[in-house]
N, C-alpha and C positions, 0 to 999 in steps of 0.2 A: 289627860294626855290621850292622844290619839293610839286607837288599836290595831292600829294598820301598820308598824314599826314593831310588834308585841315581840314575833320570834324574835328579830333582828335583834333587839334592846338585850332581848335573855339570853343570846348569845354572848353577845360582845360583855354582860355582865358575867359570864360564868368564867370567860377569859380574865378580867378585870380581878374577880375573886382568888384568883391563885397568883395572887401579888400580896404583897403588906400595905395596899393603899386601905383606906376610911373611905367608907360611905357615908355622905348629905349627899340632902336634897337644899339645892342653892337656886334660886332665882327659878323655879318649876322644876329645875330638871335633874338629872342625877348625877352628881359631880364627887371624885374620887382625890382623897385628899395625904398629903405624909406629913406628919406632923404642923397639921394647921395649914399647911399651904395648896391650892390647889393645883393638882398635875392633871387631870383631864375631867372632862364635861362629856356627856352622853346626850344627844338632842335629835328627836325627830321632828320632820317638816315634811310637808308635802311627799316633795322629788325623791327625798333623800334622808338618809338617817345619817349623824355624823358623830367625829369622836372628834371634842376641840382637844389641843393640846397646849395648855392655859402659857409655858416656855417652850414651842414648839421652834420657835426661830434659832436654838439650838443645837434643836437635834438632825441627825445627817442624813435624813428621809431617803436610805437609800431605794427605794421604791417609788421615788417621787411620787407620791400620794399627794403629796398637801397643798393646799392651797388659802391662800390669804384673801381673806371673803372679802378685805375693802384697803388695797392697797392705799401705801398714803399715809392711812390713821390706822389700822391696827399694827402694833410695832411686834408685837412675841408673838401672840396668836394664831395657832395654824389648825386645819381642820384635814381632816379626814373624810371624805364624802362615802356612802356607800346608795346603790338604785336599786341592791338588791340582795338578796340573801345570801344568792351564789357568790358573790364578790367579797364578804366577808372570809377570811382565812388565817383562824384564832391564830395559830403561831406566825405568821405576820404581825398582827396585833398584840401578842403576847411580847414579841423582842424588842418593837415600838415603845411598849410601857417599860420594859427595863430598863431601855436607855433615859427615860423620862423620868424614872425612879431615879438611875444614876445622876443622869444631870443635878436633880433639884438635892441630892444629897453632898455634892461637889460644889454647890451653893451658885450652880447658875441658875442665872435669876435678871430678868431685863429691869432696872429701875430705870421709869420712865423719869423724862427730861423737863425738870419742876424750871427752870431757869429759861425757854425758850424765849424770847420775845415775841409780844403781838401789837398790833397795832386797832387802837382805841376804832373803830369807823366812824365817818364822815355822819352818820344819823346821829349817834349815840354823842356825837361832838359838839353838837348841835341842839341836842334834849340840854348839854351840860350848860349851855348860854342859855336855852332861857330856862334851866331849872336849877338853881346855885345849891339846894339842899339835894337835890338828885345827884350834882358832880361831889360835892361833900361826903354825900354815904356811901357812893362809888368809893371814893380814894382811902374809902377805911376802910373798903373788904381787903382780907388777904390778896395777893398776889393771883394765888390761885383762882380766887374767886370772880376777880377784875377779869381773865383772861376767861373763863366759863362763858361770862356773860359776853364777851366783845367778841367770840367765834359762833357763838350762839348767835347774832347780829349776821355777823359775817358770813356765815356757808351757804344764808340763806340764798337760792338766785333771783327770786321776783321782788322786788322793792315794794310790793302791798305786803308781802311775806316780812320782810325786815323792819317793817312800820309794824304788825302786827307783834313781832315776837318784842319790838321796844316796848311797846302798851304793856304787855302781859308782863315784863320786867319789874318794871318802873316801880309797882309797891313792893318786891319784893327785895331790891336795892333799897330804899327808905327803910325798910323793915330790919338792913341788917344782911338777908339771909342771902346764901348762895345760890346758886340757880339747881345745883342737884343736891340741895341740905333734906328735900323730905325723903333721900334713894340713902341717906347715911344711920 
């Protein structure tokens, strides 16, 4: 982890300590938990040191702080940006995580939308004519796992990009597995 975040990080954790959240370390970084679930993430970058707030699209950001790093596709998650030390102000921070305590204790909570419909692409339609065991072990993956692969295709914008990411698929559809089964 970057040293350049150090103060900022052991501020915003000595706030975070005078709550009843858990400390892990999730995915690199230091993520603050209530019973098993995660209520916020602690992450430096470059520009900026941030607090996610894992059901942030709940709460009533009267501060308007937050922002939603990729409109679109992130649905709860809202972040907190700071450039600098001075900008941090624990009790800001500190009534932010109450409400986030409360929330997740009131049992809000985004479940995301397992039912959406996607549409197979035009390439991957096309592998299935001429590969009959490729459309085969396609239509046996989960639901979920169908729609991984066919947005994976899909968000690509260069067509040597969408030819490439079929390639790289292709045994791992015959195999079975999902496209994010080694992040499980």
């Amino acid at each position: 982890m970057t040293t350049h975040w150090q103060e900022e990080i052991e501020l915003i954790k000595s706030v975070v300590e005078k709550t009843e959240l858990q400390h892990a370390i999730k995915w690199g970084i230091d993520v603050y938990t209530l019973n098993g679930q995660n209520i916020i993430g602690i992450a430096p970058f470059k520009a900026y040191i941030g607090i996610w707030f894992y059901n942030g699209v709940f709460m009533s950001d009267p501060l308007n702080v937050f922002v939603n790093a990729q409109e679109g596709k992130t649905k709860a998650l809202r972040q907190w940006r700071f450039t600098s030390k001075d900008e941090i102000n624990p009790d800001q921070i500190y009534s932010y995580l109450l409400e986030a305590i409360a929330n997740e204790k009131a049992g809000k909570r985004l479940v995301p939308d397992r039912s959406a419909k996607f549409e197979i692409p035009e390439l991957l339609q096309k592998a299935f004519e001429e590969d009959a065991e490729l459309k085969d072990s396609f239509f046996k993956l989960s639901p979920g796992k169908q729609k991984e692969y066919a947005l994976h295709i899909q968000e690509s914008k260069r067509e040597e990009t969408k030819i490439s990411r079929l390639e790289k698929i292709k045994p791992m559809i015959l195999e079975g597995k999902g496209l994010n089964d080694k992040y499980k």
